[in-house]
N, C-alpha and C positions, 0 to 999 in steps of 0.2 A: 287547406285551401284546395279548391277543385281542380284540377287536371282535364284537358281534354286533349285526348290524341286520336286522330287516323289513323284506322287499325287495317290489318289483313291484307286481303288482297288488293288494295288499292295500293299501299305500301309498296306491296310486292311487285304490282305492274308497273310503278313509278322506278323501280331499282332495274326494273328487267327492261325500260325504254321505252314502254306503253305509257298513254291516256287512261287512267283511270274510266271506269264506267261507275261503279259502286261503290258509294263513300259511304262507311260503318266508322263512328265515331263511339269510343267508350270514354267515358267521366269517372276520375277517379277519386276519390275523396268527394264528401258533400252526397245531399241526395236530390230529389225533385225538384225543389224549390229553387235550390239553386241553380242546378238546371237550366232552367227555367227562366230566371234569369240571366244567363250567358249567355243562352239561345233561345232567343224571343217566336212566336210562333211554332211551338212543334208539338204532335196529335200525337198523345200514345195509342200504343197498338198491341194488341193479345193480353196474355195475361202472365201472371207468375214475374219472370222477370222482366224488370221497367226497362221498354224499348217504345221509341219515340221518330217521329220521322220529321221532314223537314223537308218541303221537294223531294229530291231523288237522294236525299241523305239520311241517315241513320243512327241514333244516337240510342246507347247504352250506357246504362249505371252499371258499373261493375262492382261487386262485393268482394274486391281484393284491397289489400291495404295498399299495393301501388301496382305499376303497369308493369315492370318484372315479373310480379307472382299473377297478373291477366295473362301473361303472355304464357309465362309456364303451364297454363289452365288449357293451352287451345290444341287444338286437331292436330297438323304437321308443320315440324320447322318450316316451312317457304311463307308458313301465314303467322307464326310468331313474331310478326316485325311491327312496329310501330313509328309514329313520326308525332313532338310534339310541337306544339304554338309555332315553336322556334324555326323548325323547318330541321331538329335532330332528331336522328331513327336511332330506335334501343331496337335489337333483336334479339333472338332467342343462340344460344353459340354457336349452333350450326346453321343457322338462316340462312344466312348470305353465301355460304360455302354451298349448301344442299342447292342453292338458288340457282349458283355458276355451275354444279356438277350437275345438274338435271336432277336429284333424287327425290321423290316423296318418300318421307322419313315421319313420323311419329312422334309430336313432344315427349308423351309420355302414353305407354299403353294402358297407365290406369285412367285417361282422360277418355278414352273409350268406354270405356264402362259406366261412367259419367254422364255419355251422354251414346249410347247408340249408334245414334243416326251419323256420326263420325266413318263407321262403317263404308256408310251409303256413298255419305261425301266421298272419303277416297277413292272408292271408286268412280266419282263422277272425274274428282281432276284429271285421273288419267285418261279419262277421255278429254278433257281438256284441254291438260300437256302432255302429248304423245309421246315428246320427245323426253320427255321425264324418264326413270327407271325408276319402277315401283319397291323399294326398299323390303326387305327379308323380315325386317324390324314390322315392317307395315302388316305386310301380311298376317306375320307372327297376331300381332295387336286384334286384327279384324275376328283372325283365328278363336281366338280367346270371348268372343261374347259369345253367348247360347243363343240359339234362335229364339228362345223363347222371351229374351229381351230385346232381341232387334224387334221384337212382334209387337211389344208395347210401345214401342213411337207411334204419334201418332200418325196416320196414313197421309193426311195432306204431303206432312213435309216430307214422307216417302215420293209421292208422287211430282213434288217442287224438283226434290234431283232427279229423279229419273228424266224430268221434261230437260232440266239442264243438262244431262247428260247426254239428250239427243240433240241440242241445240250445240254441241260441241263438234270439236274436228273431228274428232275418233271417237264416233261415239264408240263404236263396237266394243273397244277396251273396257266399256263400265261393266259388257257383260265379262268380256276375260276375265276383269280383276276380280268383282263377287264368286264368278268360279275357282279363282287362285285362292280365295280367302272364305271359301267355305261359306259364305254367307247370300247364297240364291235366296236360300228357304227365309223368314217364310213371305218374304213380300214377290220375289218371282219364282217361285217354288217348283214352276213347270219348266223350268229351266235344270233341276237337280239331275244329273243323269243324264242330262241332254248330248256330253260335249264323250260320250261312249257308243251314241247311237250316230251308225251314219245317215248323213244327209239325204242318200238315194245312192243306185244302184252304179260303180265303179266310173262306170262311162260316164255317168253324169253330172258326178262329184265326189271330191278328194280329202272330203272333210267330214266333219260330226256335225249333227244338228246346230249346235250350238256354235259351231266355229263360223258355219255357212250364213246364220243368221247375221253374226259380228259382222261380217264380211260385206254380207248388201248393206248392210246401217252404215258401214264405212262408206263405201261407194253412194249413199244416197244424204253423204253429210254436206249439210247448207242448208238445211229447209225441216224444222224441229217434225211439224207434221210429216214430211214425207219418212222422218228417220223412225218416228214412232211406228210408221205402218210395215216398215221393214222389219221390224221388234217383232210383228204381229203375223204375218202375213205367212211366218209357220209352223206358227205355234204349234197346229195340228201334228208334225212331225213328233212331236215330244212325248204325246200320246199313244204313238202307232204299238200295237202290242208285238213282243220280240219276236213271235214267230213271224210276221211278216214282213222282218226288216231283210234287205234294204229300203225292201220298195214301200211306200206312205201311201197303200191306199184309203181314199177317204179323209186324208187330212186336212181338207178346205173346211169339211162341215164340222168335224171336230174340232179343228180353229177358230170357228165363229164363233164356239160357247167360253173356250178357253177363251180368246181377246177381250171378248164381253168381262170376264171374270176380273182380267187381271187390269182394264180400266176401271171397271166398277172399286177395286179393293185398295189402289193407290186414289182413288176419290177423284178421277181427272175429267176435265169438262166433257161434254156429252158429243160435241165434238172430236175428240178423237177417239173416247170410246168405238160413235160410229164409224169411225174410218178404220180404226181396228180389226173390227169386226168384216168391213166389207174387203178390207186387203187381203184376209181371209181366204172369207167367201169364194171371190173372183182375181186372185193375182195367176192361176194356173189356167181359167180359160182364156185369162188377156192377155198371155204368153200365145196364144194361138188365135187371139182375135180374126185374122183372114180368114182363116176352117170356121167361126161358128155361122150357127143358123142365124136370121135375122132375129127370132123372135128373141132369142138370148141376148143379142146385140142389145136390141131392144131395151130388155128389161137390165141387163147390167148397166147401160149408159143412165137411164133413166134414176135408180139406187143411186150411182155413182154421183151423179149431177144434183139431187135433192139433198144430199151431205156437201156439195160445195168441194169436192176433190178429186174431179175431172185430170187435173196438170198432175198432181202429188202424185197419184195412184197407177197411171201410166209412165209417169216415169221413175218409180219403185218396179214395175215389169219389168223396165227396159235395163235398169241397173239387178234385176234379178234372171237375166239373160235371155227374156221374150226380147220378139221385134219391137221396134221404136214405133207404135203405129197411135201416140196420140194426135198427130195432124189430122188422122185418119177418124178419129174418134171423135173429134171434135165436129170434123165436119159432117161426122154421120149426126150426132148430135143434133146438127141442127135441123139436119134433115128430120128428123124424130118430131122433134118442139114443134115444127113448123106445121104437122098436122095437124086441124082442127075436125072436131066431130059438130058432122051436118046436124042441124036445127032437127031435124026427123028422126035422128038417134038422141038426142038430149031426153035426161028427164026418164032416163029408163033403169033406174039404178046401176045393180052389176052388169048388165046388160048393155049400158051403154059404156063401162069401162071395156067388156068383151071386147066392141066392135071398135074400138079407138085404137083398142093394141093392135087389134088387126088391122087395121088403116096404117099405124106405123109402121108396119110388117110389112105390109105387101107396098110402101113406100120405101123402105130401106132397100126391101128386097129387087123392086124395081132398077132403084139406084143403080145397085152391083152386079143386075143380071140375072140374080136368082130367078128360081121358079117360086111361081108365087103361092105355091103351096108347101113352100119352107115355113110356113108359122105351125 
């Protein structure tokens, strides 16, 4: 006879005083049909293994003989818990203990192997639960895949944790713990070596590339996009060749090919691709937004505004230690948008793009004072 229990982490939030968000249900015994009829209404989904949705729930056949050896099959104790019909939870032995001690712990390190991307996860939870302590055991586990099997997952669901890992509290820790456990390469690869090179020059920072990065991601945690562009935005650092450390000159534009790369390689929408890219680009002159020229203004606001991440991108500056000057942006912004090109310049091709910039220019520049031969 069929079994259906509420697995993982919804278990887990229910035990720790939370509201479930995600209900993952597995089926034990029986297959589709029955299924099927237990739970009327539900659309399977991918392939390989039968997984089926239902609203905002989620149902799995498992191919264990009961929900003990499911459970012994999963990622870390905190998520070996189960709850059936009844409203009783079976867990894994150290569950509930690893639960109340904060540990992410390992069912078993061959269940890694098993499935890879087990890797990824752990380090998403500790971005998750900060207040966790990442287990010796864990590490150990992550230790033990080759990059050359983490490499064959495939990229979406590399790219699913990463986004959850920035939509977490801390995210920063997703990058700590890949670095604790060896496993950068090969999905953020530009990151191998990072956490030996410093950030920039004594005075201006007391960390590695990598630590410094962690560090804005933390400070810019609440908003998935903003924490992504924090991920991004120095990359170029990672690059810089040893002879010229500490200082990263040129890191912006070598940022922009690396960001490019590493949205493009985790598969993530084109959307953050471009914010990636442009946090890049421009997070070092919008640390100095007052000192630029109009025409720069210009053109950075305009980029910035066509991607839709005007608020995110100024306030990833401000959490990476530029001045707080998106009120300031905004309203240059509008000042920008608000110029129109005269009827007598239309229709002139790049010619009339020329003279529209320049109208913006010598309107911004207006604005602040400038001399209007700052474009």
């Amino acid at each position: 006879m069929m079994r259906i229990y509420l697995v993982g982490g919804a278990v887990r939030d229910k035990a720790r005083g939370l509201t479930p968000v995600d209900l993952d249900y597995v089926a034990v015994g029986g297959g589709e049909s029955e299924l099927r009829r237990r739970v009327p209404g539900l659309t399977r989904v991918g392939q390989g293994i039968p997984v089926f949705v239902r609203g905002g729930s989620q149902y799995t056949i498992s191919d264990h003989a009961n929900i003990e050896d499911d459970l012994a099959s999963r990622d870390l104790t905190i998520n070996a818990m189960a709850e059936d019909e009844s409203g009783a939870v079976i867990t894994h032995p150290l569950a509930l203990s690893d639960l109340r001690d904060g540990i992410l712990r390992p069912v078993n390190p061959a269940n890694f192997l098993a499935d890879p991307l087990r890797v990824v996860r752990a380090a998403r939870f500790a971005a998750a639960l900060p207040d966790f302590t990442v287990h010796e055991e864990l590490l150990a586990a992550m230790r033990a895949i080759p990059a050359e099997a983490l490499g064959r997952v495939a990229a979406e669901r590399v790219g699913q944790e990463t986004l959850k890992a920035c939509s977490a509290p801390r995210p920063g820790n997703f990058l700590r713990v890949l670095l604790a456990g060896n496993s950068l390469d090969p999905w953020l690869t530009e990151f191998v070596g990072s956490d030996l090179a410093p950030a920039g020059p004594p005075a201006f920072h007391d960390a590695s590339v990598l630590e410094h990065i962690a560090r804005v991601m933390d400070r810019c945690a609440g908003e998935t996009l903003r924490v992504w562009m924090a991920l991004c935005h120095d990359l170029g650092k990672t690059a810089t060749p040893a002879d010229m450390l500490p200082r990263h000159f040129g890191h912006e534009e070598r940022g922009l090919e690396l960001a490019d790369a590493l949205a493009l390689r985790l598969r993530l929408p084109n959307r953050f691709r471009a914010a990636g890219r442009l946090a890049a680009r421009w997070h070092m002159a919008a640390g100095r937004y007052a000192e630029l020229k109009a025409a720069t203004r210009v053109r950075m606001l305009l980029e910035l505004d066509k991607a839709g991440i005007i608020e995110p991108f100024f306030r990833l500056v401000a959490e990476d230690g530029g001045a707080d000057t998106l009120g300031r942006a905004l309203s240059e912004l509008g000042v920008v948008k608000g110029v129109r090109l005269p009827d007598k310049h239309r229709d002139l091709g790049p010619k009339s793009a020329e003279i529209l910039l320049q109208l913006r220019c010598e309107a911004l520049a207006g604005r602040s004072g400038e001399r209007r031969n700052d474009h």
